[in-house]
N, C-alpha and C positions, 0 to 999 in steps of 0.2 A: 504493500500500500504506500504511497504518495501523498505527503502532507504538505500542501502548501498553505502557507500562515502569512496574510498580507497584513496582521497589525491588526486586525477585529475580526476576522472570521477563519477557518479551518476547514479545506474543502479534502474529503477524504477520497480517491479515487485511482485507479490505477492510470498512466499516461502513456500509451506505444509512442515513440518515439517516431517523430515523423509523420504520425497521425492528431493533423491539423482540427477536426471535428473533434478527436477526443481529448483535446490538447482544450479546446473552447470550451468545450462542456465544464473541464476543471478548471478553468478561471473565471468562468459565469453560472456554473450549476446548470441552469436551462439556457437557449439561444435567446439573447434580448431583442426579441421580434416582438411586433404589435399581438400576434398571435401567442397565447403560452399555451402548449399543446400537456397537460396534465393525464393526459393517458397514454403519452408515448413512452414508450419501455426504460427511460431513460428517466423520466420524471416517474415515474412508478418504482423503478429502483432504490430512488433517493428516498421518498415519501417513506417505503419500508424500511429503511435505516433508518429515519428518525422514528418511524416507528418502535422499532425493535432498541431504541436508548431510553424509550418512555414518553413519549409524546401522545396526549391523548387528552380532546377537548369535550367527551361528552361525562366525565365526572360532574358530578354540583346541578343533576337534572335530573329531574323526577320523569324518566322517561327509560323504558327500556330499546336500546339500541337496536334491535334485530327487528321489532312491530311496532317501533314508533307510540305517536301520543297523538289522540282525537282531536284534529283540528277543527270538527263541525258536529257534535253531535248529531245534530238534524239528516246531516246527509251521510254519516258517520264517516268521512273520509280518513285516512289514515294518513300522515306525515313520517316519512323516517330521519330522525334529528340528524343535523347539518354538524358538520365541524369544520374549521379552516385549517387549510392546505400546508403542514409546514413546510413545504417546499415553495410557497408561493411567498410565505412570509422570508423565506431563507435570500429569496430574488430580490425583494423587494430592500430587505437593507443592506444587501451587496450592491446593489446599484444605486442606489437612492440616498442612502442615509449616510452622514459624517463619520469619520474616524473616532469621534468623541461624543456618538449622539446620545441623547437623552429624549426618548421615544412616549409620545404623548398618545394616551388611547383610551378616551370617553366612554365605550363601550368594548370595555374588556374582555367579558365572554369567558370562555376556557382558557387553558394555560400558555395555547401554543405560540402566540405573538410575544409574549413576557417572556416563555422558554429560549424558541430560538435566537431571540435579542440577548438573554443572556448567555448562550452558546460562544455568540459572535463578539463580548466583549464590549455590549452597547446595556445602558443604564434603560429602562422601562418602567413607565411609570402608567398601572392603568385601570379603568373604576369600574364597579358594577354593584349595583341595587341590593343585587342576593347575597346574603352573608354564606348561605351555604356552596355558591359558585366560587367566592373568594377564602374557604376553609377551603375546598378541593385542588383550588390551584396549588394553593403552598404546599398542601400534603400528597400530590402527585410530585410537585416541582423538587422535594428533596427526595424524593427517590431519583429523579431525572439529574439532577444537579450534578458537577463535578466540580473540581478543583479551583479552577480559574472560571469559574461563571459568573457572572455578577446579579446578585439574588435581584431579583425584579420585585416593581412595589404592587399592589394588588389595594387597591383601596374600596371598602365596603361605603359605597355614596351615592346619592343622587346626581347625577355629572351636572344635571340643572344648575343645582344648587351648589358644588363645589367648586365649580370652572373658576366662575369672578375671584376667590379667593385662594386660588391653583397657588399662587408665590407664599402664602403663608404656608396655607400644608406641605408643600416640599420644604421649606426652609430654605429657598433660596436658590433650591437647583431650578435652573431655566431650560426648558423644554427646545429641544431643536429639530424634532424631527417628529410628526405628524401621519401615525399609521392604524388604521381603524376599518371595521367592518359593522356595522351599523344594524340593527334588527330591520327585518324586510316589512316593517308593521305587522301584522296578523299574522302571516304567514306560517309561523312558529312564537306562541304567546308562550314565555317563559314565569311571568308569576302573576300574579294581580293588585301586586306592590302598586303605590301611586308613584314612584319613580321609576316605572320599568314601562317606558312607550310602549311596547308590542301589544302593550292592550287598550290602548287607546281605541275610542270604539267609532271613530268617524277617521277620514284620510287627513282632512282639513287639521283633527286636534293631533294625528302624530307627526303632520308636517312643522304643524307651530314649534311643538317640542322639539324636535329635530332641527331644525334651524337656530332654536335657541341654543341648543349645546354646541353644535358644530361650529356656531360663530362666537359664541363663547372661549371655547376650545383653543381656536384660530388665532382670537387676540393674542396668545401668550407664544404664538411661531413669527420670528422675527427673519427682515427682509434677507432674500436669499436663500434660503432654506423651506426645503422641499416638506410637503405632505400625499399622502399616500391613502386612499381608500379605497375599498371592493364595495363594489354594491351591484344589483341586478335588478332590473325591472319586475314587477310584480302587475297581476292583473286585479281587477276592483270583481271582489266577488258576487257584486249584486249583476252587474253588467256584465262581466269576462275583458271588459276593454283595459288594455295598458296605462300604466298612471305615469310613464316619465318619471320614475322614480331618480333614475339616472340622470335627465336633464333637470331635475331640480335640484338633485344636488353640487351640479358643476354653477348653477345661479347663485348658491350658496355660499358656495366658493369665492365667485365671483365678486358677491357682494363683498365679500370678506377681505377682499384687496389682492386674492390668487388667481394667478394664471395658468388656464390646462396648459401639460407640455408633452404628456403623453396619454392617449387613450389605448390600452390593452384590452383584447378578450382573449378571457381563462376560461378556458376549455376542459371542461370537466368530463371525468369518466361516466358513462351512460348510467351504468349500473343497474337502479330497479325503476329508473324513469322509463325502461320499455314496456313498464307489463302499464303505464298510461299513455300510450301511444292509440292506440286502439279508441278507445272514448275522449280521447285529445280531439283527432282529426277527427271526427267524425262532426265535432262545432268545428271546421274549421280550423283549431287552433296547433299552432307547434309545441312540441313538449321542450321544455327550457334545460340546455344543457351547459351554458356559458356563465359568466358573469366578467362585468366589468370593471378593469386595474384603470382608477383614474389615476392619474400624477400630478398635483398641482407645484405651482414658486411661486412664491410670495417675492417680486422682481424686486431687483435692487435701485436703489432713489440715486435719482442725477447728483446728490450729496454727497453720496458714499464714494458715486466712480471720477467725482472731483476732487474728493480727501487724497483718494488713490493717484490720481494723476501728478499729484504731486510730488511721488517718489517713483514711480514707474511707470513704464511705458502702455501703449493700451495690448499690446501682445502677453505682457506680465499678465496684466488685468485678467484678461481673459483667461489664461492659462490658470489664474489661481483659483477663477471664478467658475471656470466651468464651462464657460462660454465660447462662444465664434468673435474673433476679433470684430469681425466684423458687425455684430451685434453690440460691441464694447464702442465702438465708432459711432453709434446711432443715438449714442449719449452725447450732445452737444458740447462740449470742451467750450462756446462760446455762451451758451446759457449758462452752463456747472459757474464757469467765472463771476461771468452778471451776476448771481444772485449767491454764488458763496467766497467769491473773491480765489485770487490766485495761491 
């Protein structure tokens, strides 16, 4: 085995020599294409490695994993419970996230986004309603844990209510790096807490709520620095029509002072969405096998790339930044002056 260590992550993998495709895989885990193919034999491998070290997000849920939990009485439909991808979260702050980040996530969930952050050497810090989701993280997370992981915080809160006052409860650590998976509203109603939105009982009261935290949330991601969300469209059960779940949340964003910079779809393994394929099409409807990796930046202010200019060039700029010079050029040098002097 072949360990390569870039200073926050450990990609575990064999490398033939001279074999360029498996040469990428070990220094990206997955290919950074807009598409993430999650069921190709290569992201299924990885997935069961993290598996098999202890990764595992349906602890802390009154649901059994194999028949799921009654989404409808009425119609008695059956759900089988969601977990997130550690392979997806593994991509996400290999590419994404700073050498020193400190990972902000409103809607916690299970362990695996706090795990693999601390796998990689990144500090996590993230909330959720149910005190018995956040006993399971910690008590799955030290059997997972090892040596050098940097134990992730798990905080039992309302994200409503905690966001505004995010700088006191950490004491000081400031969040730089924004990665979250968000309840799909009803879709999977996890308690009947009044701070757990998935049971909000109109679209209108989970979207207020959801915007409240997200822009909350966002105030404490400073310019430059990137956030990271999954999310997937849902249909309105009364109707069957699509609610833009996804375009409302890039508006959110928006409003919040972020710029998309990349839109991904994750491509999820089929699994038992075929035995609803049959009663899917039959309205018409396709059965949902994707979701999508938004990327937002929070862009940096003509201030900053005028401080800069003052000790280096705009090719530095860029290189430090992240950026296409040429992009660094589209910062006026004759404004940045005007208004913050030379």
């Amino acid at each position: 085995m072949n360990e390569q260590n870039n200073g926050r992550t450990r990609v575990y993998e064999k490398v033939a020599k001279g074999d360029e495709k498996k040469d990428l895989y070990a220094q990206y885990v997955l290919m950074p294409f807009t598409t993430l193919y999650m069921q190709s034999p290569h992201a299924r491998e990885r997935k069961k490695y993290w598996e098999e070290q202890g990764i595992s997000d349906l602890g802390g849920r009154n649901v059994d994993p194999l028949r799921g939990f009654r989404v409808d009485e009425s119609t008695k439909d059956t759900l089988i419970a969601s977990s997130f991808n550690p392979v997806l979260a593994e991509v996400v702050y290999k590419w994404f996230a700073p050498e020193d980040a400190v990972v902000l996530d409103p809607f916690a969930g299970g362990m695996t986004r706090g795990a693999i952050a601390a796998r990689m050497g990144l500090r996590y810090v993230g909330f959720d309603v149910r005190k018995e989701q956040v006993d399971s993280n910690y008590a799955k997370f030290s059997e997972f844990e090892q040596g050098e992981d940097i134990r992730p915080l798990w905080i039992c809160a309302d994200s409503k209510e905690a966001m505004p006052s995010l700088e006191n409860i950490l004491g000081g650590l400031k969040p730089n790096f924004f990665f979250t998976c968000p309840p799909y509203w009803n879709l999977e109603v996890y308690s009947d807490l009044e701070g757990d939105i998935s049971n909000r009982k109109t679209w209108e009261e989970f979207l207020a709520d959801y915007k409240q935290i997200i822009s909350s949330a966002l105030d404490h991601i400073g310019e430059g620095c990137y956030a990271a969300i999954v999310v997937g469209d849902i249909r309105n059960r009364k109707d069957g029509f699509m609610l833009n779940f996804d375009v409302e949340t890039i508006k959110i964003f928006e409003e919040s002072g972020f710029k998309l910079t990349n839109r991904c779809s994750v491509g999820n393994p089929p699994g038992l969405s075929t035995m609803r394929v049959e009663n899917a099409i039959k309205f018409k409807k396709l059965v949902k096998t994707h979701q999508d990796l938004l990327i937002f930046q929070r862009p940096y202010s003509l201030k900053t790339i005028t401080e800069m200019r003052r000790t280096m060039t705009d090719a530095e700029i860029a290189e430090k930044l992240h950026m296409s010079k040429r992009h660094i050029e589209n910062y006026s040098r004759r404004e940045g002056n005007k208004l913050y002097g030379k």
